[in-house]
PDB file as gemmi writes it, atoms N, CA and C in Angstrom:
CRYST1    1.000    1.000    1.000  90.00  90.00  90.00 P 1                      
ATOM      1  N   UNK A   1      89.999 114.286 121.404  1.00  0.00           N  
ATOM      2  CA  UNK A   1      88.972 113.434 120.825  1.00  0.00           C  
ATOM      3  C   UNK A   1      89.496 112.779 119.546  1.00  0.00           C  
ATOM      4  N   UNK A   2      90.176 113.435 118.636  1.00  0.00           N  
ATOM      5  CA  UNK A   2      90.759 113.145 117.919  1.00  0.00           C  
ATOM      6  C   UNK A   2      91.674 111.605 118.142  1.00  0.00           C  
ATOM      7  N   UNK A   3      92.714 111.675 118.837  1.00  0.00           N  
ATOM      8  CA  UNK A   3      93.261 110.824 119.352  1.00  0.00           C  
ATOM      9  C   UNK A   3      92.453 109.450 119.974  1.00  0.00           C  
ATOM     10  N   UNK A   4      90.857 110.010 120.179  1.00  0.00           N  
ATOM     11  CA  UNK A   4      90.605 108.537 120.662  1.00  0.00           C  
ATOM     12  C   UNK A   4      89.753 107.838 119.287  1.00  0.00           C  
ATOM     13  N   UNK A   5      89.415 108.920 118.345  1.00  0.00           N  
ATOM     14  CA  UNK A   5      89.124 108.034 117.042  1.00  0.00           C  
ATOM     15  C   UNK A   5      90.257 107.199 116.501  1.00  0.00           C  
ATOM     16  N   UNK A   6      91.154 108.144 116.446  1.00  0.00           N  
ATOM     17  CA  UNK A   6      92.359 107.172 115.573  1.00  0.00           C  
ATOM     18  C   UNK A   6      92.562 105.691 116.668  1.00  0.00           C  
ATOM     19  N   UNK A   7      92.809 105.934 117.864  1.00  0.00           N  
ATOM     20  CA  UNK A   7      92.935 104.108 118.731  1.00  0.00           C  
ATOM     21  C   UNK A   7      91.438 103.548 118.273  1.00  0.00           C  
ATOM     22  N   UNK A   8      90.580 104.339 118.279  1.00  0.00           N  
ATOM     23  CA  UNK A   8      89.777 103.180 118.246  1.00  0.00           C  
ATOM     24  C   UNK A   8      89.487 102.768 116.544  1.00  0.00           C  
ATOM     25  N   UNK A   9      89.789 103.468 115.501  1.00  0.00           N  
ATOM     26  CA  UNK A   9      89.847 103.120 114.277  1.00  0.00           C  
ATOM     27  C   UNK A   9      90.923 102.216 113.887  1.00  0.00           C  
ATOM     28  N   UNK A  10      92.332 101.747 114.553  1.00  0.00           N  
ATOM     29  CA  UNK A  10      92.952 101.221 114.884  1.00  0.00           C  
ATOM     30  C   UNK A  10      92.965  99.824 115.436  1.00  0.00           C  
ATOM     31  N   UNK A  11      91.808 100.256 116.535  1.00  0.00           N  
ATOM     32  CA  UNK A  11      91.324  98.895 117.182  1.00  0.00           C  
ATOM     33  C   UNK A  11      90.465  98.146 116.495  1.00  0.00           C  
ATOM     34  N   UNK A  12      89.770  98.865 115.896  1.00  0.00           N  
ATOM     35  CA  UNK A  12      88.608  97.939 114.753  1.00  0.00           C  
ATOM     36  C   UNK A  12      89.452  96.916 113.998  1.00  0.00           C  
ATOM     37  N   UNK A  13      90.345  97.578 112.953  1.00  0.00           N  
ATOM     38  CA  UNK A  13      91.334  96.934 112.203  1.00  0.00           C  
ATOM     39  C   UNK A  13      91.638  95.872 112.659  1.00  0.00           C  
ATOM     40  N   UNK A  14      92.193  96.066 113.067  1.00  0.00           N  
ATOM     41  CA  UNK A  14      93.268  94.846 114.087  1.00  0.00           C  
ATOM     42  C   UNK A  14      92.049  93.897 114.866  1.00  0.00           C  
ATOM     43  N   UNK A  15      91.037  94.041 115.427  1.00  0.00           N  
ATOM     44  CA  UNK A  15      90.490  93.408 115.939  1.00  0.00           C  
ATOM     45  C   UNK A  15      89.782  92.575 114.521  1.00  0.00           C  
ATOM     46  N   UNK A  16      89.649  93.375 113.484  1.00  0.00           N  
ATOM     47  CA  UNK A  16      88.522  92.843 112.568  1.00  0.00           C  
ATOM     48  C   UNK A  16      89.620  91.913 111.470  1.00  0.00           C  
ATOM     49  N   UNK A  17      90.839  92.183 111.463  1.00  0.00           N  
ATOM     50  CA  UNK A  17      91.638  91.602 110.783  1.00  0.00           C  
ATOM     51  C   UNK A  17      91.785  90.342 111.182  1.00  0.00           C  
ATOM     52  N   UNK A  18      92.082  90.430 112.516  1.00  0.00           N  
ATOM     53  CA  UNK A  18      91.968  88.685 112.759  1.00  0.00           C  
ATOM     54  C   UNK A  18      90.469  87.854 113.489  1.00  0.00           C  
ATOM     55  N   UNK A  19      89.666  88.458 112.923  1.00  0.00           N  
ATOM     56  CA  UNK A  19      88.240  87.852 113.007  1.00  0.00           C  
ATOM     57  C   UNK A  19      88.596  86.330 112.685  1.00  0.00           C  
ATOM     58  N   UNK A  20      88.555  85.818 111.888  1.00  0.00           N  
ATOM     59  CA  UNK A  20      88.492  84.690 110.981  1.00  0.00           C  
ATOM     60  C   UNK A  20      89.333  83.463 111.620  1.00  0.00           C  
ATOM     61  N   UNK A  21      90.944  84.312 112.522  1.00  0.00           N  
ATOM     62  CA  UNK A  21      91.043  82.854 112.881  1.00  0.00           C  
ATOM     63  C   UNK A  21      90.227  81.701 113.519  1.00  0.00           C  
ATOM     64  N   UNK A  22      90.235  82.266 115.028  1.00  0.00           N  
ATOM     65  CA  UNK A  22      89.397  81.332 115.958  1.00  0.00           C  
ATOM     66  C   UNK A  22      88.062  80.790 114.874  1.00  0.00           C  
ATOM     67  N   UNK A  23      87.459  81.757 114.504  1.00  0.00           N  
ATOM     68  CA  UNK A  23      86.401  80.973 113.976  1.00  0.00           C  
ATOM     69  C   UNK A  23      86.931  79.831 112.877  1.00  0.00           C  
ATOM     70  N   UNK A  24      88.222  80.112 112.185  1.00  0.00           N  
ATOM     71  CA  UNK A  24      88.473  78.611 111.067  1.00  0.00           C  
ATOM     72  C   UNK A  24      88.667  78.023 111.844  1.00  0.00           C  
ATOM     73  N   UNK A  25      89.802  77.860 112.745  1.00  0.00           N  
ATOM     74  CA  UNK A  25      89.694  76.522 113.747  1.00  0.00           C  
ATOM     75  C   UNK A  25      89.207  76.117 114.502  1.00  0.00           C  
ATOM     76  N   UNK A  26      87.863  76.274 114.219  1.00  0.00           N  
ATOM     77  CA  UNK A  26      86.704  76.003 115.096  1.00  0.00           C  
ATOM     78  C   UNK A  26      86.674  76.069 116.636  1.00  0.00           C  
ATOM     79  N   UNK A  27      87.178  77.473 117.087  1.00  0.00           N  
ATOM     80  CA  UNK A  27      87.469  77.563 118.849  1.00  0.00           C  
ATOM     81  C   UNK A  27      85.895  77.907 118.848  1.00  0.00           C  
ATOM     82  N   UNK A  28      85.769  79.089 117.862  1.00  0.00           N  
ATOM     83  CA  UNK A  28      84.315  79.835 118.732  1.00  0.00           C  
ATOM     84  C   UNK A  28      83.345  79.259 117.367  1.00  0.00           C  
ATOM     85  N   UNK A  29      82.228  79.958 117.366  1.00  0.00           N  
ATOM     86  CA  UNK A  29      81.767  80.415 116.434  1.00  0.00           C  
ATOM     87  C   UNK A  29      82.144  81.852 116.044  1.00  0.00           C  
ATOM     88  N   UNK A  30      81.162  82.261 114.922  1.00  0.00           N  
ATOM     89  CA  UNK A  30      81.333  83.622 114.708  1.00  0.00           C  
ATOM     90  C   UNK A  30      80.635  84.613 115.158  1.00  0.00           C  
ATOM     91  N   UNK A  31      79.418  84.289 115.971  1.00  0.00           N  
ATOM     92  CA  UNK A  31      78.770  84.887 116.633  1.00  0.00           C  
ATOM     93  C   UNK A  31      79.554  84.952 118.109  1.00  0.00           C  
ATOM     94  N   UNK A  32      79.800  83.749 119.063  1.00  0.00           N  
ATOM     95  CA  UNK A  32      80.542  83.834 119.750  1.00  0.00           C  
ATOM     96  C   UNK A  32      81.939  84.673 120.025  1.00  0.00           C  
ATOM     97  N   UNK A  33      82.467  84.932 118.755  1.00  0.00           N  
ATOM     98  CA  UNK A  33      84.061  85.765 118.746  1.00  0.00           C  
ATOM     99  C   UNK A  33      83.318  87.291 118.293  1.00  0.00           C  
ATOM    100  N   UNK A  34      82.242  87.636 117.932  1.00  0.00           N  
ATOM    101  CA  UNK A  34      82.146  89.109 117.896  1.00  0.00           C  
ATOM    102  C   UNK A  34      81.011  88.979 119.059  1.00  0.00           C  
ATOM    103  N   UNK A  35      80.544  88.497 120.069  1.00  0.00           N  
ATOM    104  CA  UNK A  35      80.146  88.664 121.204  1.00  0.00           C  
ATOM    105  C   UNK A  35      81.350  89.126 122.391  1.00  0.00           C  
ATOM    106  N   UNK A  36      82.590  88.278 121.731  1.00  0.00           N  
ATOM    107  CA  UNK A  36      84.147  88.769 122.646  1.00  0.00           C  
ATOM    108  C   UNK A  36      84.612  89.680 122.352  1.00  0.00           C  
ATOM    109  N   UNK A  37      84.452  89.740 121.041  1.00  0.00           N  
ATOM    110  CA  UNK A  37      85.158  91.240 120.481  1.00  0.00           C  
ATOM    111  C   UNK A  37      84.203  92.429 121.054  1.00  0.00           C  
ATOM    112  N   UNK A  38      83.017  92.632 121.152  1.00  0.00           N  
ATOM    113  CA  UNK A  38      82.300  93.406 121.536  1.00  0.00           C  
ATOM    114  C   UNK A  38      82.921  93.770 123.299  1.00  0.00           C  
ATOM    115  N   UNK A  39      82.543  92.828 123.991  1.00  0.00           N  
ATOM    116  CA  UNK A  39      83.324  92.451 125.402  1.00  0.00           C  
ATOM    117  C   UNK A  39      84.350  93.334 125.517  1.00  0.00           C  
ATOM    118  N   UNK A  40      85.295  92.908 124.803  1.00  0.00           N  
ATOM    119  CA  UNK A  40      86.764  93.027 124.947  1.00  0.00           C  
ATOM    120  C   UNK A  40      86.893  94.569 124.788  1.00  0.00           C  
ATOM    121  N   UNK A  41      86.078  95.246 123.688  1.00  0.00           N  
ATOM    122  CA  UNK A  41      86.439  96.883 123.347  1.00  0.00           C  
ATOM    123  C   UNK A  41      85.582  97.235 124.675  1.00  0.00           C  
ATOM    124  N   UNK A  42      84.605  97.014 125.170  1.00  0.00           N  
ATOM    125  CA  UNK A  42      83.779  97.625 125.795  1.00  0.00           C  
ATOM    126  C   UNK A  42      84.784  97.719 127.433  1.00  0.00           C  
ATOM    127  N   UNK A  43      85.303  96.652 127.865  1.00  0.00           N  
ATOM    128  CA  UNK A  43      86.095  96.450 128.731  1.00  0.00           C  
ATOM    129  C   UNK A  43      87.489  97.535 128.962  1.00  0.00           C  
ATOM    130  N   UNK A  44      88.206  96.793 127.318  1.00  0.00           N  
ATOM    131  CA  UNK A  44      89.227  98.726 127.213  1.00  0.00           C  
ATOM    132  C   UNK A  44      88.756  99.722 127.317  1.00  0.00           C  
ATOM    133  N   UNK A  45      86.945 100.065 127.006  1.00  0.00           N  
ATOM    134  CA  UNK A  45      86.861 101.125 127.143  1.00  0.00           C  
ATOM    135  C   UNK A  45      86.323 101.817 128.322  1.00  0.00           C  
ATOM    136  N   UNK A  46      85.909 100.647 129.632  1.00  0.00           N  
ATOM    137  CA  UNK A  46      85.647 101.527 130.717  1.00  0.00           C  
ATOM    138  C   UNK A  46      86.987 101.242 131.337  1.00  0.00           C  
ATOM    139  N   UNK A  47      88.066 100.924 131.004  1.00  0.00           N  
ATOM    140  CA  UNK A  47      89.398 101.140 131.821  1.00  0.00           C  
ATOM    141  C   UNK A  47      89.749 102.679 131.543  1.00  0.00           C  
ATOM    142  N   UNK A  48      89.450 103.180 130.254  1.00  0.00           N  
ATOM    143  CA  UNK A  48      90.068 104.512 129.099  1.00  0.00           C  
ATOM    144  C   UNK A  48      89.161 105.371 129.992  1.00  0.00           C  
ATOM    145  N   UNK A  49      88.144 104.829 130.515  1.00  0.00           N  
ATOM    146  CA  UNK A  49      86.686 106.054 131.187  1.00  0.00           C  
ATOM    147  C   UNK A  49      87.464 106.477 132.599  1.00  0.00           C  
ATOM    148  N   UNK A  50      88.047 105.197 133.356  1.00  0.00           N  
ATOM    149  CA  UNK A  50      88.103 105.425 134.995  1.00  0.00           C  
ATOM    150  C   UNK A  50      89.383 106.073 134.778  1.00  0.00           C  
ATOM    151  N   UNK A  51      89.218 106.831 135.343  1.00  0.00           N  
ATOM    152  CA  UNK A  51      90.324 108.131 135.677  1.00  0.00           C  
ATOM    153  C   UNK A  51      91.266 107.673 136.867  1.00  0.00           C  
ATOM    154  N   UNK A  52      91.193 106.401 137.537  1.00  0.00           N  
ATOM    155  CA  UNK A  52      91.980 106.028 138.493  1.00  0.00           C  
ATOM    156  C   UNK A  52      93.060 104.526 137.927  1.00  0.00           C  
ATOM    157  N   UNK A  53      92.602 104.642 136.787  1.00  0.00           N  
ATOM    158  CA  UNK A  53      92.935 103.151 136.168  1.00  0.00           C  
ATOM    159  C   UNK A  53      94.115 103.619 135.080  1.00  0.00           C  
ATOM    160  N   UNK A  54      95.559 103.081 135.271  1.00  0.00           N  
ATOM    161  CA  UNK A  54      95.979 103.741 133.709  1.00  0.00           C  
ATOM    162  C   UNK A  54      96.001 102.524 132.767  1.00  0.00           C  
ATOM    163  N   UNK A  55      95.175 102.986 131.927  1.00  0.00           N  
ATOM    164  CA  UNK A  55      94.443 101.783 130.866  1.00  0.00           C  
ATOM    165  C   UNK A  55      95.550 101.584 129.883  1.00  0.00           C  
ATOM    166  N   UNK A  56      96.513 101.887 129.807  1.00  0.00           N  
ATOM    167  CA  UNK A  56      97.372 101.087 128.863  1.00  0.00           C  
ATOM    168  C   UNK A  56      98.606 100.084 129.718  1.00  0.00           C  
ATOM    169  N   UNK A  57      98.391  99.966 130.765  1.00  0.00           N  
ATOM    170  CA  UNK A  57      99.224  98.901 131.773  1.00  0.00           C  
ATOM    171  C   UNK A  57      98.730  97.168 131.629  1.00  0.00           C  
ATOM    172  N   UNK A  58      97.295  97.705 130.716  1.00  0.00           N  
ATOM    173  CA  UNK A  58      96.844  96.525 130.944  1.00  0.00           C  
ATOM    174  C   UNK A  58      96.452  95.742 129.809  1.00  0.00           C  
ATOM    175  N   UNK A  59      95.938  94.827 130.020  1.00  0.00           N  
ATOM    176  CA  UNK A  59      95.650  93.805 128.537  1.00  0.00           C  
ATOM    177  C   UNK A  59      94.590  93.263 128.826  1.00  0.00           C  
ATOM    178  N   UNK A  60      93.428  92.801 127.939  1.00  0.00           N  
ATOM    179  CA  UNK A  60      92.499  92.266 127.883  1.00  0.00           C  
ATOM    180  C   UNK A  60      91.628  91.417 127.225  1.00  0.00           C  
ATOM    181  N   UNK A  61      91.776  90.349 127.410  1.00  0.00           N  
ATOM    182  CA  UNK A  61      91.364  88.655 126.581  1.00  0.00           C  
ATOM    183  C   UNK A  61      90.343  87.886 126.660  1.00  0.00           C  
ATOM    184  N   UNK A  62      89.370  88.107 125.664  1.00  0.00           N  
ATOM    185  CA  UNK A  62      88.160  87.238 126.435  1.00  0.00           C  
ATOM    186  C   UNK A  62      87.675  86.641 125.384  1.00  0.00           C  
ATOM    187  N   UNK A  63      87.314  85.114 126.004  1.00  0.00           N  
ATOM    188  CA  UNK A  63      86.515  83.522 125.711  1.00  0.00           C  
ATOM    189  C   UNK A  63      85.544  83.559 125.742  1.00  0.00           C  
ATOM    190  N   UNK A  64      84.501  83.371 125.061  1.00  0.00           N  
ATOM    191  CA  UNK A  64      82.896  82.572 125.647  1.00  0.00           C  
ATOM    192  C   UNK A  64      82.641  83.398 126.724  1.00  0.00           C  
ATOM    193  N   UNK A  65      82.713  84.931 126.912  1.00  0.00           N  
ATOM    194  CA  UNK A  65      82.472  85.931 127.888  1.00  0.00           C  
ATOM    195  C   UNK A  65      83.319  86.230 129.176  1.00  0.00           C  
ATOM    196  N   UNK A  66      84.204  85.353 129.796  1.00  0.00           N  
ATOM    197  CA  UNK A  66      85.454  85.124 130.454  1.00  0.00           C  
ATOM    198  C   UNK A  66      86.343  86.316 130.224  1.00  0.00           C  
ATOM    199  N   UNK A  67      86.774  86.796 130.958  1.00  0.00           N  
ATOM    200  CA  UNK A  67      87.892  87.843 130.762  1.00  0.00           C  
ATOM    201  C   UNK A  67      88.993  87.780 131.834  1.00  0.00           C  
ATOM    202  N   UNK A  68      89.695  87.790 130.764  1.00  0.00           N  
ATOM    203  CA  UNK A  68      91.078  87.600 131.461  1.00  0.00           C  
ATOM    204  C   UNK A  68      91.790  89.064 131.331  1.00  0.00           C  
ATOM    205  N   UNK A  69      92.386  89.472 132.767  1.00  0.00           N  
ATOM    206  CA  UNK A  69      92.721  90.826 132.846  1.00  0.00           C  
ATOM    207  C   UNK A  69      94.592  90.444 133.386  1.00  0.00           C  
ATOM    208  N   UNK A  70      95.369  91.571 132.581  1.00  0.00           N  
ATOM    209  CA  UNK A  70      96.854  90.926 132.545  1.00  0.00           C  
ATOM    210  C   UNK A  70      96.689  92.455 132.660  1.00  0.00           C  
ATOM    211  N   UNK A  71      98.648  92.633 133.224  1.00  0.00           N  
ATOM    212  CA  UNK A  71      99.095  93.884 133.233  1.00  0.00           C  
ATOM    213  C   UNK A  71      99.989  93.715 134.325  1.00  0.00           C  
ATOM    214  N   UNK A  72      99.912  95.273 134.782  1.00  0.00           N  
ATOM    215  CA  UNK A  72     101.075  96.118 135.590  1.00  0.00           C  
ATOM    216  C   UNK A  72     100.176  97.135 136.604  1.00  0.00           C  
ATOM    217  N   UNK A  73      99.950  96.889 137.543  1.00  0.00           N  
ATOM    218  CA  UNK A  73      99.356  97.733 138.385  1.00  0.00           C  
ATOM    219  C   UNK A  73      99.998  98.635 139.249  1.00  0.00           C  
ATOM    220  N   UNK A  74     100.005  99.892 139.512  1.00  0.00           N  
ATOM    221  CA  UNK A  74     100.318 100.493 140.344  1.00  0.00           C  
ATOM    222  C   UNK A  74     100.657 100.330 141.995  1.00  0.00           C  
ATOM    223  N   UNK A  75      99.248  99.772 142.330  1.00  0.00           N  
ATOM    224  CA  UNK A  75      99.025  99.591 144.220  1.00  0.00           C  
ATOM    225  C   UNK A  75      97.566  98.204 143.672  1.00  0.00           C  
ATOM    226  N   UNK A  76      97.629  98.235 144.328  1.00  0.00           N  
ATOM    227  CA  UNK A  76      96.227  96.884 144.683  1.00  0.00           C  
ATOM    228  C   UNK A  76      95.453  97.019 144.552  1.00  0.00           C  
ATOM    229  N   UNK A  77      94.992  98.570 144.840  1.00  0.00           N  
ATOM    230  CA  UNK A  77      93.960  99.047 144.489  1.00  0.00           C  
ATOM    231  C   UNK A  77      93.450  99.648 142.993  1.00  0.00           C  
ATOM    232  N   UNK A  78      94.688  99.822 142.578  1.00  0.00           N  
ATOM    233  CA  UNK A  78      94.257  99.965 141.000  1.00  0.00           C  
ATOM    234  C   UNK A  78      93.770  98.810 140.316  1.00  0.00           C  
ATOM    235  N   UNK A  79      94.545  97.254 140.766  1.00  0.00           N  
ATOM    236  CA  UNK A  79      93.996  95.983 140.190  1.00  0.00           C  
ATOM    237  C   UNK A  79      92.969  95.820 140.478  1.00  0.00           C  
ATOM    238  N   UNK A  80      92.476  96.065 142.012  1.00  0.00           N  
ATOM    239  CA  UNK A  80      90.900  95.658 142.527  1.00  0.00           C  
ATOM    240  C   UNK A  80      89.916  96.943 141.246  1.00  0.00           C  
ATOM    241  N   UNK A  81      90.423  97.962 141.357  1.00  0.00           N  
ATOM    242  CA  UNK A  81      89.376  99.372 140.259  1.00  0.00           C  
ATOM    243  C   UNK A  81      89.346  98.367 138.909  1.00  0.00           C  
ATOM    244  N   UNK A  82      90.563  98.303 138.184  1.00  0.00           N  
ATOM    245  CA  UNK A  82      90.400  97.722 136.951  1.00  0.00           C  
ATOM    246  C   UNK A  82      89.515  96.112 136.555  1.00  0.00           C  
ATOM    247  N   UNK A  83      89.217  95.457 137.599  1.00  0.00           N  
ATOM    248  CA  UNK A  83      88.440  94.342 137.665  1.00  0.00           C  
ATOM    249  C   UNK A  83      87.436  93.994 138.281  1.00  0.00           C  
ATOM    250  N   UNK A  84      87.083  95.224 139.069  1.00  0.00           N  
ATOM    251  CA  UNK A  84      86.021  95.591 139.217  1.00  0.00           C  
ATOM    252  C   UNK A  84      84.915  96.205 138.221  1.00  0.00           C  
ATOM    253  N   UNK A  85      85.697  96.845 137.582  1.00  0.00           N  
ATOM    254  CA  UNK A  85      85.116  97.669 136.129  1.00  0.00           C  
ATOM    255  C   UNK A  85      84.767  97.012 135.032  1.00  0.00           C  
ATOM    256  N   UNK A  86      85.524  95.609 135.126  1.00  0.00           N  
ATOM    257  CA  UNK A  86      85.470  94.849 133.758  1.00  0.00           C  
ATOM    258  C   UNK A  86      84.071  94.410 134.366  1.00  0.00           C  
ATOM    259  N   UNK A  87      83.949  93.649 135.604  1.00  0.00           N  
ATOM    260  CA  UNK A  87      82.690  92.957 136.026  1.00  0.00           C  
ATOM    261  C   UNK A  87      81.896  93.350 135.779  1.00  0.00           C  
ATOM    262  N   UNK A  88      81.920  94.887 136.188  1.00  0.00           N  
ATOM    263  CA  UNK A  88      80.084  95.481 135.745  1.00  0.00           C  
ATOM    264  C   UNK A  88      79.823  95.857 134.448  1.00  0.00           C  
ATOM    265  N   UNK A  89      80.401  95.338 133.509  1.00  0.00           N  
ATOM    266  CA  UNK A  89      80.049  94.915 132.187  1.00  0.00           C  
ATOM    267  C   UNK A  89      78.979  94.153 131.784  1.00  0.00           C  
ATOM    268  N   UNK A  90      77.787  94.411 131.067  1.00  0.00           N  
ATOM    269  CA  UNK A  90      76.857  93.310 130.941  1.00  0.00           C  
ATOM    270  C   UNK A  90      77.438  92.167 130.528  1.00  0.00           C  
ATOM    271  N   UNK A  91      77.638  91.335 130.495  1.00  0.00           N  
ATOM    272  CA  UNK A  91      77.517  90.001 129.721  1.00  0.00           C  
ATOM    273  C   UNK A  91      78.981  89.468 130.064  1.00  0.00           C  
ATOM    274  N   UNK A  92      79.412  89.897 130.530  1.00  0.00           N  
ATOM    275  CA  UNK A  92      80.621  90.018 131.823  1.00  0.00           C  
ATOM    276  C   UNK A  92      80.287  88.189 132.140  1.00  0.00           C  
ATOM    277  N   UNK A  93      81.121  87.224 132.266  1.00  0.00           N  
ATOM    278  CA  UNK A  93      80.475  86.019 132.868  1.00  0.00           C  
ATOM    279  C   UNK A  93      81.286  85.790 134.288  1.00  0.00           C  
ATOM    280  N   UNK A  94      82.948  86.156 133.814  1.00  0.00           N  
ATOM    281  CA  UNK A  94      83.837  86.363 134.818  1.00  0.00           C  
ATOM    282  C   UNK A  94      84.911  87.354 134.861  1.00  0.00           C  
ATOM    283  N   UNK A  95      85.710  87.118 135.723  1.00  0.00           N  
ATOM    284  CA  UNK A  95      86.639  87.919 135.214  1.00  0.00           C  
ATOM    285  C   UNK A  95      88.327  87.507 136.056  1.00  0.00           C  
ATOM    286  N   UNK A  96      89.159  86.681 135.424  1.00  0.00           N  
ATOM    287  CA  UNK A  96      90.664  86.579 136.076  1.00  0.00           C  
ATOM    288  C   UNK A  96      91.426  87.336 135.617  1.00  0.00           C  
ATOM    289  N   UNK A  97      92.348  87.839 137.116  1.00  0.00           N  
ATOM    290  CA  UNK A  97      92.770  88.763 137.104  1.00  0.00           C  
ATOM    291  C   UNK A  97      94.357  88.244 136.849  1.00  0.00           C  
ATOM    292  N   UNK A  98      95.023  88.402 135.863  1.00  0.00           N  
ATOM    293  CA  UNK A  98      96.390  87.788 136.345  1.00  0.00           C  
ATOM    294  C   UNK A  98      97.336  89.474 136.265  1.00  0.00           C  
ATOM    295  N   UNK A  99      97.030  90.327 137.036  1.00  0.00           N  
ATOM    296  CA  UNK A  99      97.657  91.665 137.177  1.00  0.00           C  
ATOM    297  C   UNK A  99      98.822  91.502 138.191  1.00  0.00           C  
ATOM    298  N   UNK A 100      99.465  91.996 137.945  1.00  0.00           N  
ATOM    299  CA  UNK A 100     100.993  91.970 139.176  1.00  0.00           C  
ATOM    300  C   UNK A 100     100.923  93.581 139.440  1.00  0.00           C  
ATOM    301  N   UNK A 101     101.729  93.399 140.449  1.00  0.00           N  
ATOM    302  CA  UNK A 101     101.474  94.835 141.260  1.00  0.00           C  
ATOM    303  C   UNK A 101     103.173  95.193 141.353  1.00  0.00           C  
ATOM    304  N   UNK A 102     103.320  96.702 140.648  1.00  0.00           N  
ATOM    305  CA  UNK A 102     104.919  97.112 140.106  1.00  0.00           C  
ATOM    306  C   UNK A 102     105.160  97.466 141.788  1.00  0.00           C  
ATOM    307  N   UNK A 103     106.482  96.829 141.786  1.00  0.00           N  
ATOM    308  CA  UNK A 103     107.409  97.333 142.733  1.00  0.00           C  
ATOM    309  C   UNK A 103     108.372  98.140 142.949  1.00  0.00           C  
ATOM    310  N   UNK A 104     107.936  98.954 143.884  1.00  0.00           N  
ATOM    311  CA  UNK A 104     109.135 100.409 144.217  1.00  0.00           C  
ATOM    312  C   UNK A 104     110.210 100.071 144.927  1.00  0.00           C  
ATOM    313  N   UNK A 105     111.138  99.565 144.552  1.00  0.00           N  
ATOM    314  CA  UNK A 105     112.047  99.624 145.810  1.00  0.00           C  
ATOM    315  C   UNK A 105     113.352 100.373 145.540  1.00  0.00           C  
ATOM    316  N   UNK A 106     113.198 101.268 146.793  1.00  0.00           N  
ATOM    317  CA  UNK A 106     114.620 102.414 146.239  1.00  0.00           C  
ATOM    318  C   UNK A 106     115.736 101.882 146.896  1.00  0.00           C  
ATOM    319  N   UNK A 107     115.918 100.665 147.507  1.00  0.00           N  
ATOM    320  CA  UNK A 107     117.246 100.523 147.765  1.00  0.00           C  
ATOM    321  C   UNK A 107     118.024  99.885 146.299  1.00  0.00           C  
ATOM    322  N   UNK A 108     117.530  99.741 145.516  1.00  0.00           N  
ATOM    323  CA  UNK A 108     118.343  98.794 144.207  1.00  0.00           C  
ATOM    324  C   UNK A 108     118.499 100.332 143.436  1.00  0.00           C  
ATOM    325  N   UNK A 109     119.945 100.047 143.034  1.00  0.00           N  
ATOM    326  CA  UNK A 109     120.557 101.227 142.706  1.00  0.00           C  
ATOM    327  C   UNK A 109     120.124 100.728 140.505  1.00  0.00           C  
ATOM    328  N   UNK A 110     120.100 102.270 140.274  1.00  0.00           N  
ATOM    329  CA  UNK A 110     119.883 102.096 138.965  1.00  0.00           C  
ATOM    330  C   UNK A 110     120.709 102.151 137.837  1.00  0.00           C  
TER     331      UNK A 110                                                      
END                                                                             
């Protein structure tokens, strides 16, 4: 438990540190970018919940409620779990997946 205060005391920082850009250059508002920021932790955090998902493969970016899901997936089915999960997020508007799926191949020598 310990360990998940410190990431997420971590994540505040960093998320709250760069509050200010988007909003100076007028991308969002400021209501709009802590409606994403809200999004965005809530999203890492039902990846950190699903026990079938390994939540640090992945990355997570979101616009005006849009989420964009990046990473490294295991099998197909971990990409379909992890973006599935983001969806049933309230306020969820979409969700692209740009996840690639890691390849095993044991004939390439290491």
């Amino acid at each position: 438990m310990r360990a998940f205060t410190k990431f997420s005391t971590i994540a505040a920082v960093a998320l709250l540190s760069t509050a200010g850009c988007k909003v100076m250059h007028h991308q969002e508002t400021a209501g709009q970018y802590v409606d994403d920021t809200t999004l965005a932790a809530r999203a890492k955090a039902a990846l950190i919940k699903d026990k079938n998902v390994k939540s640090s493969d992945f990355s997570v970016q979101v616009y005006q409620g849009n989420v964009t899901l990046t990473g490294v997936a295991s099998s197909p089915a971990e990409a379909k779990l992890a973006a599935e999960d983001i969806r049933a997020i309230d306020g969820v508007k979409s969700v692209k997946s740009d996840v690639r799926i890691a390849e095993t191949n044991p004939s390439v020598p290491k």
